[in-house]
C-alpha positions in Angstrom: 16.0 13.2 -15.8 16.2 10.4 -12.7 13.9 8.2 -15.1 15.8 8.8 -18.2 19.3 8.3 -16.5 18.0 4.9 -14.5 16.0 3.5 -17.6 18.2 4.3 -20.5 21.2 5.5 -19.7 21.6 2.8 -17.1 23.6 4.4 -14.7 23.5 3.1 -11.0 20.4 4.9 -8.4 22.9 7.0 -6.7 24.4 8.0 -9.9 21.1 8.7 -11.4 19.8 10.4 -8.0 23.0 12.6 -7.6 22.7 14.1 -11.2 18.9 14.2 -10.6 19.2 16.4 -7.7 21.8 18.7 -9.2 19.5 19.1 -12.4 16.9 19.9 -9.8 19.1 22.9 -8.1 19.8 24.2 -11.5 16.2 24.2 -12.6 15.3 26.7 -9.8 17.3 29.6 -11.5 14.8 30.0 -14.3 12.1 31.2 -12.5 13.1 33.8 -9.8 10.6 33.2 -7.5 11.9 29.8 -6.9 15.6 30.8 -7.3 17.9 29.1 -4.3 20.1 31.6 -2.9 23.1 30.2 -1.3 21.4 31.1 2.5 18.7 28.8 1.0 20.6 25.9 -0.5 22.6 25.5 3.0 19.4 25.8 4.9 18.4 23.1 2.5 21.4 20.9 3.1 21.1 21.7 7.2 17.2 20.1 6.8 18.7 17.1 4.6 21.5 16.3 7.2 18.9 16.0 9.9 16.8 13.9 8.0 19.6 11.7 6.6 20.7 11.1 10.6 17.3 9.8 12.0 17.3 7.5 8.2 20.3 6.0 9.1 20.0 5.2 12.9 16.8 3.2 11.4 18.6 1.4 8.9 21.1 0.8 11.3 18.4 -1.0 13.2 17.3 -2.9 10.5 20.6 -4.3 9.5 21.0 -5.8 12.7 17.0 -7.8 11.8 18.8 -8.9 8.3 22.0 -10.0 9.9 19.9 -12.4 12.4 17.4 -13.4 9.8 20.2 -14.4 7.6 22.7 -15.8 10.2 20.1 -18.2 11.6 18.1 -19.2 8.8 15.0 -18.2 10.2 13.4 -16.9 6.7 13.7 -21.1 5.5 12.7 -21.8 8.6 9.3 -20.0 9.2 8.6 -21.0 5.5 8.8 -24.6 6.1 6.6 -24.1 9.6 4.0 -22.6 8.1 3.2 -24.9 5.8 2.8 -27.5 8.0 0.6 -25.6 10.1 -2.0 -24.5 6.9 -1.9 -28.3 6.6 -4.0 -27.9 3.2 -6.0 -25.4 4.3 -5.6 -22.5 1.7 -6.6 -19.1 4.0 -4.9 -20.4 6.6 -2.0 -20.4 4.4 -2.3 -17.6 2.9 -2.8 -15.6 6.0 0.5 -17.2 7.1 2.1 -16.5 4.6 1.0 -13.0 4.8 2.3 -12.8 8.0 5.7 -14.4 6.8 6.3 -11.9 3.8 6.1 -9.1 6.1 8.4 -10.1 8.4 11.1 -10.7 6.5 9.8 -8.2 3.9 10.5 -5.8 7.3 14.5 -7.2 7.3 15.5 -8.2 4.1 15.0 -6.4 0.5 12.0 -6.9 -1.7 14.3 -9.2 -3.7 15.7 -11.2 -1.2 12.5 -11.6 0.4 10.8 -13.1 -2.4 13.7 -15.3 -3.2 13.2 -17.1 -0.2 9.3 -17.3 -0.2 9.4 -17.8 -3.8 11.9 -21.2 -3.4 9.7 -22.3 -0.1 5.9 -21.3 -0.1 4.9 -20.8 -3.8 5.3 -23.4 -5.0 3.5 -24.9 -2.0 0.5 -22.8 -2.9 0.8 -23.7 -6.6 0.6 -27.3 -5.5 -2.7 -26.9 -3.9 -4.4 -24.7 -6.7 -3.4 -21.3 -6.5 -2.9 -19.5 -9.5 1.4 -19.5 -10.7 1.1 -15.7 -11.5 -0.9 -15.5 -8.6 0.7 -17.0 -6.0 4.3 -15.0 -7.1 2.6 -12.2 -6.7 1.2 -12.8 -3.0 4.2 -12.8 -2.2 6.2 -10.0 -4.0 3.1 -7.6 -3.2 3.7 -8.1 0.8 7.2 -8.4 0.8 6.7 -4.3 -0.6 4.1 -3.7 1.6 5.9 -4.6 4.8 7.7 -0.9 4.2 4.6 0.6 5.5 3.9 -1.9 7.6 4.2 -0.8 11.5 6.6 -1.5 13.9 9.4 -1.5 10.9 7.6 0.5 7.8 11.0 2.0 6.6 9.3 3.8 4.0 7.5 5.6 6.9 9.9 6.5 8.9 11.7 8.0 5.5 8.3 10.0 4.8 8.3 11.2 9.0 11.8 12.3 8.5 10.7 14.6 5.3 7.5 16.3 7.0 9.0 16.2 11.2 5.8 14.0 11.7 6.0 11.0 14.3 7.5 8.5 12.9 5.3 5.8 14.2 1.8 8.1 13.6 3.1 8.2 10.0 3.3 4.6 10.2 0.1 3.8 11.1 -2.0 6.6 8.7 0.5 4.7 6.0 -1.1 1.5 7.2 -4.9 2.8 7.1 -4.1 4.4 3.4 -3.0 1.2 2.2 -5.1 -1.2 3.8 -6.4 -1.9 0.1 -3.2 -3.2 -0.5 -3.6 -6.0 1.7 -6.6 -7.4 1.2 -6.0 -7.2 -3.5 -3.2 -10.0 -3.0 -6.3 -12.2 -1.4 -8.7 -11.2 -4.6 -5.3 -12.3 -6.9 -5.7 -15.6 -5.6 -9.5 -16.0 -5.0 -10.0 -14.1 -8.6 -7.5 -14.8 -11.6 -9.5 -12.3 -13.7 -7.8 -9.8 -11.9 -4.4 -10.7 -13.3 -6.2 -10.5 -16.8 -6.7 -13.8 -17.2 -9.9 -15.2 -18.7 -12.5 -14.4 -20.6 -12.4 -10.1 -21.9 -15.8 -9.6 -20.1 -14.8 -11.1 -17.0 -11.8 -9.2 -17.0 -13.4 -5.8 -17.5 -16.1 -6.3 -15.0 -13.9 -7.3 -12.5 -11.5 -4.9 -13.0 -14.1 -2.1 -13.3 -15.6 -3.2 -10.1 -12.4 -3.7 -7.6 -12.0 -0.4 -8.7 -15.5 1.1 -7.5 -14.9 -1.3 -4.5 -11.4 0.5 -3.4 -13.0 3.8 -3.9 -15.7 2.5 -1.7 -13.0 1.4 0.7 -11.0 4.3 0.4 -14.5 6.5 1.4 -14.9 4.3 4.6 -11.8 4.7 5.7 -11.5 8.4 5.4 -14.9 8.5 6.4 -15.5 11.2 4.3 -17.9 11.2 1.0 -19.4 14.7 0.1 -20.0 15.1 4.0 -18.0 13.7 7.1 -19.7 10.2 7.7 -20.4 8.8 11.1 -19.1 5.4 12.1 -22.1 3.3 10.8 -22.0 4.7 7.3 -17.9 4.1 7.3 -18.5 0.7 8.3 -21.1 0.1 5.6 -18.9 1.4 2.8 -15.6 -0.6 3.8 -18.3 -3.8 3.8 -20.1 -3.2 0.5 -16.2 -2.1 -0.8 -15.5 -5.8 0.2 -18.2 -7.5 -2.0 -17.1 -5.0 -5.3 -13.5 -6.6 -4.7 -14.5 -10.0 -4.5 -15.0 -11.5 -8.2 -18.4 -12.9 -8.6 -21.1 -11.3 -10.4 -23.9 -11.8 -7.4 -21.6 -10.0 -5.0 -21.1 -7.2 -7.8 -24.6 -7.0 -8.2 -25.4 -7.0 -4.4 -22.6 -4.3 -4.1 -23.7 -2.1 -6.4 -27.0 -1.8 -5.7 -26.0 -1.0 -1.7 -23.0 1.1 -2.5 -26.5 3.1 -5.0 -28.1 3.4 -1.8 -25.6 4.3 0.8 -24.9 7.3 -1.7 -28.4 8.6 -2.4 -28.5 8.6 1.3 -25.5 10.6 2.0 -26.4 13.2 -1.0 -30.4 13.5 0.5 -28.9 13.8 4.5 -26.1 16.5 2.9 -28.9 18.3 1.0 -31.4 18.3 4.0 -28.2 19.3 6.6 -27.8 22.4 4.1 -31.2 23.1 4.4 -31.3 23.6 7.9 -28.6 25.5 7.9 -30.0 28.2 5.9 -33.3 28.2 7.6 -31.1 28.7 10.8 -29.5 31.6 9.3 -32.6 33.2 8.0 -33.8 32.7 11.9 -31.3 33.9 13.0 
């Protein structure tokens, strides 16, 4: 109902949300296990108060980042810095301007943000070689990032309010989820084939192998595949997760064949770990 009101209807989001949640509350009576009594809708509205109180104090907070951003100039300002400071060199720039887009991704709205970066930096990184589509999209992908981004990460303070978790904890396991997020706007610019551009085999094979590589990342970071993984192992899929990512057929080859390896391992210790622990029991 929310996407059909927003998309074709065209109403505005707290329209769209309003009806959306009142569909929502109606849809419960059909099945009376989930049926909201009146005892359950205020309980409901008593949990949503709460929640909507700690939302706004940090809003509140952020307005007060936007109104100094804006007042001062600052997002033109560090734009303009760090360009000089790169001076041509294109990591250093893009690390920079990284660092940039989440700061004022952090105080200003997606769309704002990448107004400013858009007008200052990319065209700064267009000069110098970076992909057009690529270099718009650096930007715009950590100026959305910065909502899970600690100190700020409104989107996790949002998600804390919803579960009672620590705002700041939630924060941070947001940050370790999504720390593929951060390093694909790098690949964008070191690997056009990513943003479908080039040839159709290129394309597939690099797409088909960023994938494997963020499941390899994804594996290190929860350090779990099959089994729990101790630290070594984590650290060797997050590595080989790095040469999948990267476009290149040697480092695909060379990541493959390790990220082969690292699981025939894990399967043999799992299978041997079994093993013992049902020669254990029969001793036992």
């Amino acid at each position: 109902v929310l996407v059909y009101l927003l998309l074709f209807l065209q109403w505005s989001p707290m329209k769209s949300a309003f009806f959306a949640i009142l569909v929502t509350v109606l849809s419960t009576f059909i099945n009376p296990k989930n049926r909201l009594t009146l005892k359950k809708i205020v309980e409901c509205m008593r949990i949503g108060s709460i929640g909507a109180i700690e939302t706004t104090a940090a809003c509140a907070c952020v307005g007060i980042v936007v109104g100094v951003i804006m007042q001062t100039g600052m997002g033109f300002k560090l734009s303009s810095v760090l360009v000089s400071v790169a001076d041509g060199n294109l990591l250093l720039l893009l690390l920079l301007t990284m660092i940039v887009s989440l700061i004022l991704g952090m105080g200003l709205p997606t769309v704002a943000a990448y107004l400013v970066l858009g007008v200052m930096v990319a065209p700064t990184l267009i000069s110098i070689g970076v992909n057009p589509l690529a270099a718009h999209l650096f930007i715009f992908y950590f100026g959305i990032i910065s909502a899970i981004t600690p100190p700020v990460a409104l989107a996790s303070l949002v998600a804390a309010g919803i579960s009672g978790d620590k705002p700041f904890g939630t924060s941070l396991v947001s940050l370790r989820l999504g720390l593929s997020a951060f390093i694909l706007p790098f690949m964008f610019v070191y690997g056009p084939t990513l943003l479908l551009q080039g040839e159709v085999i290129d394309i597939v094979v690099s797409i088909v192998t960023a994938l494997i590589g963020i499941y390899a990342l994804s594996i290190g970071l929860q350090r779990y595949f099959i089994r729990n993984l101790n630290i070594v192992e984590s650290f060797l899929f997050a590595g080989v997760s790095l040469l999948l990512i990267h476009p290149g057929f040697i480092t695909d080859l060379i990541g493959i064949v390790i990220l082969m390896i690292l699981f025939s391992i894990v399967k043999l210790t799992k299978k041997k770990s079994a093993e013992n622990k049902v020669i254990e029991k029969i001793e036992a």
